[in-house]
N, C-alpha and C positions, 0 to 999 in steps of 0.2 A: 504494500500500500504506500501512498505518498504521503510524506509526512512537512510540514516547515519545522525546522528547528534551527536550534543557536547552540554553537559548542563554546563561545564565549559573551562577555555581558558589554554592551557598545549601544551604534545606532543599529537604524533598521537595516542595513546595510549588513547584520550579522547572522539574520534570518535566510535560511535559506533550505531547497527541496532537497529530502533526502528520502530511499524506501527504505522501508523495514517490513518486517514479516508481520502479516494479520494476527493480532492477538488472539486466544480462544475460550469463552469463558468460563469460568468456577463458581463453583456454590451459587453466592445470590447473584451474581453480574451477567448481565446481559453485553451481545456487541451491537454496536449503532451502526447500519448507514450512515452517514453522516450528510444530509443535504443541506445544512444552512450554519451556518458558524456566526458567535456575535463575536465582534470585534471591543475592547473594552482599554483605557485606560490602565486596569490592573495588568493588559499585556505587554503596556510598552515599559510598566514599570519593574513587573519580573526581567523583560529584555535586558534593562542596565542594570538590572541587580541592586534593585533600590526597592524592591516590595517590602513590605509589612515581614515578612518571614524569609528564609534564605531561601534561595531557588537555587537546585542543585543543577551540575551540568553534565551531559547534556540534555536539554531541558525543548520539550513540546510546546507553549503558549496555549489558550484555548481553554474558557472554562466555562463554556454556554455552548451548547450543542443541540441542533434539531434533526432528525433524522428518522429511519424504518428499524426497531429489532430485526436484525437478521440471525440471531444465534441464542439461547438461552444456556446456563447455569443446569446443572442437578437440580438446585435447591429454588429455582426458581419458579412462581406456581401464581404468579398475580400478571405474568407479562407474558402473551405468543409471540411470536415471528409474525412479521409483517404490520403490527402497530405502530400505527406514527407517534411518537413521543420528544416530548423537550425536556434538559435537566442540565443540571450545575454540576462538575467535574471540576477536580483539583489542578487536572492539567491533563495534555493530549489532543485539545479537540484541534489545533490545528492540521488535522488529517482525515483519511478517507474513512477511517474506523476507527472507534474506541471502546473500549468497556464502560461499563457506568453500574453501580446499584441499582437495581431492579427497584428497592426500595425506595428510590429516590426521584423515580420515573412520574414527570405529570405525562398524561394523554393530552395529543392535539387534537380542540374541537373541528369538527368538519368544516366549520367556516374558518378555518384559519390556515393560512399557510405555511412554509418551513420557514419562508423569511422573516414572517411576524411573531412566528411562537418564538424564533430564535433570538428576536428583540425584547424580548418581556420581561424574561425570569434574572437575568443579573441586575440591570439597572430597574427594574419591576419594586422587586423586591427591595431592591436600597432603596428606591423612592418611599416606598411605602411603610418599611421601619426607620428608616429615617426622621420622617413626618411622625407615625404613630407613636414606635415601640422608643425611640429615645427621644426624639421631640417631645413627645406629650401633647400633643397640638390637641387643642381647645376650640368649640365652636366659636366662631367670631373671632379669634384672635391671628394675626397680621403674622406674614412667611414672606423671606426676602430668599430669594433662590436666583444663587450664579450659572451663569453658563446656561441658563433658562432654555438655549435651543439646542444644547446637548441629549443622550440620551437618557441621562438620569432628570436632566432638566424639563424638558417637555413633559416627561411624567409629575415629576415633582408636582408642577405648576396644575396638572389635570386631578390628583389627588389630591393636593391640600384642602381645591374647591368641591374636589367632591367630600371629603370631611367634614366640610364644613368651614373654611377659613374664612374671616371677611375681609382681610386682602392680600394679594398676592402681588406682592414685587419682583419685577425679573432685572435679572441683568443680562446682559451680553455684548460682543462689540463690536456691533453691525448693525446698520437699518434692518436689513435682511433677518438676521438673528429675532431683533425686537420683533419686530410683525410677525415672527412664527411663534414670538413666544407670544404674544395677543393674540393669535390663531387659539393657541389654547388655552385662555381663559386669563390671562394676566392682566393686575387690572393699572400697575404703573408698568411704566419701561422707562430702563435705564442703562445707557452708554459706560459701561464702567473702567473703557479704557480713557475718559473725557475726567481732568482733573476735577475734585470734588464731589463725585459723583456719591460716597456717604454723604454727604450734606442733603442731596436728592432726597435720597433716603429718609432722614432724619424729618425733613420736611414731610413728604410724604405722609407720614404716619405725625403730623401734627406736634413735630420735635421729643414725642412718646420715644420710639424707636420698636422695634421689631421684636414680636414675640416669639417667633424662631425661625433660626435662618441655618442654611444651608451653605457649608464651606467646602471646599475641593482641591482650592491655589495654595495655600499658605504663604509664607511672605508676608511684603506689604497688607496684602489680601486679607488675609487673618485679621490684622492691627486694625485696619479699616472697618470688617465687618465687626467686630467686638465692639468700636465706638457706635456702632447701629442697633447694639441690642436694648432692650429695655430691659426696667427695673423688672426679676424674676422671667428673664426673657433666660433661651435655649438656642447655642449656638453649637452645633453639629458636624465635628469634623467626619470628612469621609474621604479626604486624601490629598493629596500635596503635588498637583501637577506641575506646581514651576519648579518644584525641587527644593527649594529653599521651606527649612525648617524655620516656625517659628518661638519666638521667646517672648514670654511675658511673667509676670508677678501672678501666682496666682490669687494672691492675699485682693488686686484691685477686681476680684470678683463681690467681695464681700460687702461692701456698702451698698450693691445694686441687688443684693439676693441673685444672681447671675450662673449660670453654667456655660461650661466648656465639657461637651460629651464627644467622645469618639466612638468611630462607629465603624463594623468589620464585619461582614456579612458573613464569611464562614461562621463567626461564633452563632448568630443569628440562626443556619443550618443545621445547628447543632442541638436545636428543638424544633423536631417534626412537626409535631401542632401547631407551633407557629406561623410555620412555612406554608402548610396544605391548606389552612386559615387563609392566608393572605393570598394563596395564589389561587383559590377558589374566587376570593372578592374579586380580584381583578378580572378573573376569565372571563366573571358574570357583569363587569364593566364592558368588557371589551364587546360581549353576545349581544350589551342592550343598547351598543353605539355608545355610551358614556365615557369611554377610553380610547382615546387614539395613539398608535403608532407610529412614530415616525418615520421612514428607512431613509438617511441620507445617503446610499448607495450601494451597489450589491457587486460584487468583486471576485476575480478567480482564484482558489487559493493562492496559485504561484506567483498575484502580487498584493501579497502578505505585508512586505517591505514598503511599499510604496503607501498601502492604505494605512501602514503603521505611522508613516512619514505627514501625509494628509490628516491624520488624529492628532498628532501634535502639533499640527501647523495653525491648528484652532478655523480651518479655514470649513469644516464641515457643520453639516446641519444634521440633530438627529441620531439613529442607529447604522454605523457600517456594518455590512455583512459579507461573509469570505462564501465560495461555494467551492467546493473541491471539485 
């Protein structure tokens, strides 16, 4: 089978096609077809060896996969051959097969395709604990969400309103960007590569500040969104895409009753009920038209590199997706 992989940690330029032999599966594991792959953030950041955790080498990319069971497990007795299903792997999907837990298998509704089930469940799911399970989001209270017309972004902005928010601030840094993120539901927009753009912010919500907001960049970015939060407001790390680590006191949280929560979606994984909860909510958004998907572009495995190249260039709208 084809695989992309990295035998060292660099730019996209380290990815590349290699075969290996089709896995075969055991106990609970089923093997996937693999027809639609999501592209993520978390990929470019295992590539330089800057992930959350150490990524050993050599190393596969790929932790969203949509695809047919073509092979069952002994032990497996909830999943046939030839089911279309979507699900979260640790690593591998950038290939034409992979193993996955049987246990961990959602089904794709018939009205959904490979490339939309394959958009949902990584940036799905973060969207949607994000907001819930560590936000705490509250009916009527105010969400400032960056990168608004990314893929976690787009969602963000469509679930805070479907929770209940009463309002939603977007960022991004493009006309382009802002109109998609008012496409779904945003009710400011804001340029936040345009100096002063927390002050927008602040204005916005009537010099109050934001009851919880969604962080990604760290840096500057961090410092900026922190002065935007409000008293007992919820500010929600969920990754560091300029690279740059931030530093602050944590003691100037105290005067405002304020949080700084991080957020990690394996841990999240790591309660079933959680998970089958939330992606039941969304499927049944998606069935009743209340959820939309974005796909900012659909791609062939073998240039892996370049859409890795295009994800960091911040030049895309939306869900990339690879197809082997």
């Amino acid at each position: 089978m084809k695989v992309v992989q990295l035998q060292k940690y660099g730019g996209p330029e380290v990815l590349n096609m290699a075969e290996l032999e089709k896995p075969v599966p055991n106990g609970h594991e089923v093997l996937i077809e693999i027809h639609a792959i999501g592209v993520n953030y978390a990929d470019t950041a295992r590539r330089e060896g800057q992930y959350v955790v150490k990524t050993p080498l050599p190393f596969i990319p790929g932790a969203e996969v949509a695809g047919v069971v073509v092979e069952v497990g002994e032990n497996v007795t909830n999943v046939k051959p030839g089911m279309k299903v979507v699900t979260l792997i640790e690593s591998g999907g950038y290939s034409e097969y992979v193993l996955a837990d049987s246990r961990g298998l959602i089904p794709i509704p018939e009205q959904l395709g490979f490339e939309e089930a394959a958009a949902l469940p990584l940036q799905g799911l973060s969207a949607y604990h994000i907001l819930k399970t560590m936000g705490r989001l509250e009916q009527g209270e105010s969400v400032l969400v960056h990168a608004a017309a990314g893929g976690v972004g787009t969602l963000a902005v469509q679930l805070a309103k479907l929770f209940g928010a009463g309002q939603v601030i977007a960022t991004a840094s493009s006309k382009d960007k802002l109109a998609l993120a008012k496409e779904m539901g945003a009710d400011v927009l804001i340029n936040y590569t345009e100096d002063g753009w927390e002050e927008r912010v602040l204005d916005a919500t009537g010099r109050k500040g934001v009851d919880v907001a969604l962080e990604m960049a760290g840096g500057e970015i961090f410092h900026k969104t922190l002065k935007c939060l409000a008293a007992f407001g919820r500010l929600v790390i969920y990754g560091v895409a300029s690279g740059e680590q931030s530093r602050f006191y944590p003691s100037s949280l105290m005067e405002r009753n304020q949080s700084v929560i991080g957020f990690f979606l394996p841990q999240i994984m790591r309660k079933p009920a959680l998970i089958q909860f939330s992606m039941q909510e969304m499927m049944s958004y998606l069935a009743e038209g209340k959820l939309k998907l974005t796909i900012g572009g659909v791609y062939p495995l073998e240039q892996a590199a370049e859409v890795h190249r295009l994800l960091q260039s911040r030049q895309t709208k939306g869900k990339l997706i690879l197809k082997p």
